[in-house]
RONU-382967 format. One line per 10 residues: for each residue x, y, z of C-alpha. Coordinates in nm, 4 decimals. Each point is the difference from the previous one (the first is absolute). Example, Ala and Ser with C-alpha at 12.3 -4.5 7.8 and 13.67 -1.06 7.14 Angstrom:
BEGIN
1.2300,-0.4500,0.7800 ~ 0.1370,0.3440,-0.0660
This chain:
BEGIN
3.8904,6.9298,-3.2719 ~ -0.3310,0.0673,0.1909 ~ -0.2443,-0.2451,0.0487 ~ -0.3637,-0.0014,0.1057 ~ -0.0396,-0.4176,0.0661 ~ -0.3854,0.0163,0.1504 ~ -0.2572,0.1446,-0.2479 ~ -0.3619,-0.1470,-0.0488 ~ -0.2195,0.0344,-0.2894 ~ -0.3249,-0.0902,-0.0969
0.0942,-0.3459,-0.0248 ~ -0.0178,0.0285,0.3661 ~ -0.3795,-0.0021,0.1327 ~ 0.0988,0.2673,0.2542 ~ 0.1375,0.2277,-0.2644 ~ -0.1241,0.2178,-0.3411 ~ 0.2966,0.1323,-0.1264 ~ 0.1245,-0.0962,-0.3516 ~ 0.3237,-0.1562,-0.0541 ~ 0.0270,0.2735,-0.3124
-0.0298,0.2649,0.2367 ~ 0.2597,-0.1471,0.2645 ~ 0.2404,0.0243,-0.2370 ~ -0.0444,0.3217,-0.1095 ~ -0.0491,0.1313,0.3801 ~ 0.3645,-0.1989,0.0734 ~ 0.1427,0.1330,-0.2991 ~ -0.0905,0.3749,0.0694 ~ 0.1584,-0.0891,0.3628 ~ 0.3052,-0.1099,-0.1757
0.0147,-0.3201,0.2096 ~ 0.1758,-0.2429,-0.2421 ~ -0.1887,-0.3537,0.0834 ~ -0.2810,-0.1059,0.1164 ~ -0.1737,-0.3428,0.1524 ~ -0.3557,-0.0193,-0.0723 ~ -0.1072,-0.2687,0.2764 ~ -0.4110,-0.0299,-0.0119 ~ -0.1323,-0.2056,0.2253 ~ -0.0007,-0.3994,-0.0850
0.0405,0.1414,-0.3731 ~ 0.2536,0.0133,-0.2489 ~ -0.1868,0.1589,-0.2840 ~ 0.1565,0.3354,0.1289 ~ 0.3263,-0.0916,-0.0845 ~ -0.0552,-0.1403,-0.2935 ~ -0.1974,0.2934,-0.1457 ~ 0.2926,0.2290,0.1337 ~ 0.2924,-0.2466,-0.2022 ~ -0.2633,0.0325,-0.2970
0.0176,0.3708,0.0113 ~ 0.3817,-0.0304,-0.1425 ~ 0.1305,0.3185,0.1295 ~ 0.3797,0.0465,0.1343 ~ -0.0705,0.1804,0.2627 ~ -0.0898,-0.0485,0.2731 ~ 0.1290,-0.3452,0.0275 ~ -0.2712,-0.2830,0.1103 ~ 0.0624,-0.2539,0.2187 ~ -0.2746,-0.2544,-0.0575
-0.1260,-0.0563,0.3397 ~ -0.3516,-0.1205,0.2151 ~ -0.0953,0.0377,0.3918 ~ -0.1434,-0.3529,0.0698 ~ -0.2419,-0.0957,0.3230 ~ 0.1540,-0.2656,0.1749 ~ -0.1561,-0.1772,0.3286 ~ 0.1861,0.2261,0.2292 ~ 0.0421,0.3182,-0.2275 ~ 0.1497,0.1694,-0.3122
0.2829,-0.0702,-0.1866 ~ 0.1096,0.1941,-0.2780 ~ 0.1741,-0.1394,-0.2956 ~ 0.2477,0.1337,-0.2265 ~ 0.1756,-0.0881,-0.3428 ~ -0.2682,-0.3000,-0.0710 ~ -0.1103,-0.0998,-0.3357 ~ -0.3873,-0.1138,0.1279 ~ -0.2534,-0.0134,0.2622 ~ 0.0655,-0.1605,0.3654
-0.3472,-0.1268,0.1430 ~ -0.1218,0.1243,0.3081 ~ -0.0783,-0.1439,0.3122 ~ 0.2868,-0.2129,0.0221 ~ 0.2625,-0.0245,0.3282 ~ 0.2452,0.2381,0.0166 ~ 0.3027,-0.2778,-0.0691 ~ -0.1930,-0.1061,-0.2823 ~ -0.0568,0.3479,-0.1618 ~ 0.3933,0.0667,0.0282
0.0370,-0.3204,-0.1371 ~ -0.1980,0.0759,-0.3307 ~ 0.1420,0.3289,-0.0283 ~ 0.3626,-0.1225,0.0006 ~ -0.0895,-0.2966,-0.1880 ~ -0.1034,0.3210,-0.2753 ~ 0.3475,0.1244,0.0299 ~ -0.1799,0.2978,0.2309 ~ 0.1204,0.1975,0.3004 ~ -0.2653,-0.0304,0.2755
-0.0310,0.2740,0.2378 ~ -0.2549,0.1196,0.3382 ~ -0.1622,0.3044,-0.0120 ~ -0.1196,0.1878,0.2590 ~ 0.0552,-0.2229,0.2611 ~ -0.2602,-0.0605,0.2873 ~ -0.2854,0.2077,-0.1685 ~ -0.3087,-0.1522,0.1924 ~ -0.1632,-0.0922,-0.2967 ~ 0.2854,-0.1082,-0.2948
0.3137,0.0202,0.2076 ~ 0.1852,-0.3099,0.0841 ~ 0.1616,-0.0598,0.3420 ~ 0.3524,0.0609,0.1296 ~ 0.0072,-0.3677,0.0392 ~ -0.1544,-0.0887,-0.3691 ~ 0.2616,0.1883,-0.1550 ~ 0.3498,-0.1012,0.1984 ~ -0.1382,-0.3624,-0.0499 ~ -0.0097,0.0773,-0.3856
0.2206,0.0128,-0.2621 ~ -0.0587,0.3643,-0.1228 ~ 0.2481,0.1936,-0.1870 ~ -0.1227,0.3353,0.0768 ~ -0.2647,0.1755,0.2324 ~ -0.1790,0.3009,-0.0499 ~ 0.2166,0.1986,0.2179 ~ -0.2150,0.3716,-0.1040 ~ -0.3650,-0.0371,-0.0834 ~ -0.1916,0.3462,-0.0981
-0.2817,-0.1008,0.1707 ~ 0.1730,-0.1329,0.3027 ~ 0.0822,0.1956,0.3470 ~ 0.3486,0.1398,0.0366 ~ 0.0216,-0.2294,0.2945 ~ -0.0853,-0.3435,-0.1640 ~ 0.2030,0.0950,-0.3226 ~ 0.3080,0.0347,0.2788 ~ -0.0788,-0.3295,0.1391 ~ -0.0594,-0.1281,-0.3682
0.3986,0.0934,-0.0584 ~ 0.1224,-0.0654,0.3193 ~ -0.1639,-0.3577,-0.0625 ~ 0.2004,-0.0259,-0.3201 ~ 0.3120,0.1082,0.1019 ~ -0.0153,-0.2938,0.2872 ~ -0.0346,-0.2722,-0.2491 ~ 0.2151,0.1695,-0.2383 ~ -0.2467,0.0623,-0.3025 ~ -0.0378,0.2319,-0.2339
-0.2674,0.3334,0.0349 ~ -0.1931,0.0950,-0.2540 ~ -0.2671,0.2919,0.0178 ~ -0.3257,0.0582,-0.1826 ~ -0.2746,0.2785,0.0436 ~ -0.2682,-0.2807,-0.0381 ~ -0.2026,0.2352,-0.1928 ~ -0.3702,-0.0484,-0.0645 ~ -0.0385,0.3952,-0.1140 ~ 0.2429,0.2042,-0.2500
0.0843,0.2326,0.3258 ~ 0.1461,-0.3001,0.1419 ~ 0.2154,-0.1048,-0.2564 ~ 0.4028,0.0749,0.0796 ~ -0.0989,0.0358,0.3407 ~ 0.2712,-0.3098,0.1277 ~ 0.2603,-0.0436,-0.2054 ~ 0.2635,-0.2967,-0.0765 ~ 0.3981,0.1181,-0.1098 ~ 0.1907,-0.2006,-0.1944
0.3376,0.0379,-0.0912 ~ 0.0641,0.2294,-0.3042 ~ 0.0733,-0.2486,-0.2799 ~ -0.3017,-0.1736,0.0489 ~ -0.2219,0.0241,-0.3036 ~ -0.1955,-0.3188,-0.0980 ~ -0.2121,-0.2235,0.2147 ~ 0.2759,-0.2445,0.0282 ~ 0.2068,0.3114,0.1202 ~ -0.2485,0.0740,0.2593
-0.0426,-0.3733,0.1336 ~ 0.3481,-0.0959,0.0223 ~ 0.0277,0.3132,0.2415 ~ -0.2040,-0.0971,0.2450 ~ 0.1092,-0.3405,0.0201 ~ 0.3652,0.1063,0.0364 ~ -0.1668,0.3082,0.3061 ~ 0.1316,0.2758,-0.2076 ~ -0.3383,0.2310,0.0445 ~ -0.1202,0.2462,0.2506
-0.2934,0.1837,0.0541 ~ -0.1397,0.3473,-0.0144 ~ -0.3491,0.1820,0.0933 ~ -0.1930,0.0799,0.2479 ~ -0.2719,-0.2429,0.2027 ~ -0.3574,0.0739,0.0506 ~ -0.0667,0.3060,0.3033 ~ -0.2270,-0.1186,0.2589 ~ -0.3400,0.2525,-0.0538 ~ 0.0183,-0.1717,-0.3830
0.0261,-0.3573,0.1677 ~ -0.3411,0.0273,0.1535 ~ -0.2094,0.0278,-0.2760 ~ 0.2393,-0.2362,-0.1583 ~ -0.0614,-0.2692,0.2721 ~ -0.3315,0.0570,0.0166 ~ -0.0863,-0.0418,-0.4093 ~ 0.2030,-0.2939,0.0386 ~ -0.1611,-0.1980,0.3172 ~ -0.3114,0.1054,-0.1749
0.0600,-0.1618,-0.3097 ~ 0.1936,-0.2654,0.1683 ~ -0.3615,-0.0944,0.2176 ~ -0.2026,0.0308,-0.3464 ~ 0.2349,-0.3047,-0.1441 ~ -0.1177,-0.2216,0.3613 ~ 0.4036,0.0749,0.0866 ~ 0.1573,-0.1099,-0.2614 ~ 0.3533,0.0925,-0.1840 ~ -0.0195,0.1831,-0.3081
């Protein structure tokens, strides 16, 4: 099974796109689950789980601000709160019965550090980001396979052209959301996509230091 694990929708404030239409954009992809992980907001999954469809499998899932950066969170049941300490976001996450994982390590402005993530207890990292560089999506998996984690991948779509760019592969007899979890916790996915070319991450880096200056440097 196919995987997209890094969609937004308009439950995130940087994002218009329905969680309706997601689905229906995933489903005409044929990518068989999805992780709908708005910023500091769980309504998106819950909508999605509301929605009662087989297919494509949800994953209920948020990408919470932490002091240092993001962390997403997969296979929870309810919100985490922001602007807690890394440790302590893992630590409510697990305490959930979720897998916590780093995307897109060492973005400038939502990345967390090299050192942030080997001194957490992360299950996964974002090992292929659609809106990441080739080269920090290499460093991304090299990173995991040092600590010996699992790599997931997600398109981190704000736009329907987005969606299914990055993709998560799980093993073929996944097909629930207990499937998909137990998966990466046991490093039985890998990833598949392409990264973001460099003329597209220009105006990408520079709507994104803009907005980043409008919220006085702030996460998301």
């Amino acid at each position: 099974m196919k995987a997209d694990l890094h969609l937004h929708s308009e439950y995130s404030r940087d994002c218009s796109l329905s969680v309706r239409d997601i689905v229906r954009r995933c489903g005409s992809l044929n990518v068989g689950a999805i992780a709908i992980v708005d910023h500091n907001s769980f309504m998106g999954s819950i909508e999605a789980l509301a929605l009662d469809i087989e297919s494509p499998v949800v994953l209920a899932g948020m990408e919470i601000t932490t002091d240092s950066g993001h962390v997403l969170a997969y296979h929870v049941t309810e919100a985490v709160e922001k602007g807690l300490s890394v440790e302590e976001t893992i630590d409510r996450i697990h305490g959930l019965g979720g897998i916590a994982a780093a995307p897109h390590p060492r973005r400038t402005w939502s990345g967390l550090d090299s050192r942030d993530i080997i001194k957490g207890r992360f299950d996964a990292i974002e090992a292929l980001n659609g809106r990441s560089l080739r080269s920090s999506n290499k460093n991304a998996e090299r990173l995991a396979k040092s600590l010996g984690l699992s790599v997931i991948g997600g398109s981190d779509a704000h736009s329907l052209k987005g969606i299914g760019k990055a993709l998560t592969v799980f093993p073929d007899h996944c097909q629930t959301a207990e499937d998909l979890a137990k998966a990466i916790l046991r490093r039985q996915t890998t990833v598949e996509g392409s990264s973001r070319s460099v003329p597209g991450s220009i105006g990408y880096a520079m709507k994104c230091v803009s907005e980043w200056v409008e919220r006085g440097f702030k996460r998301l």
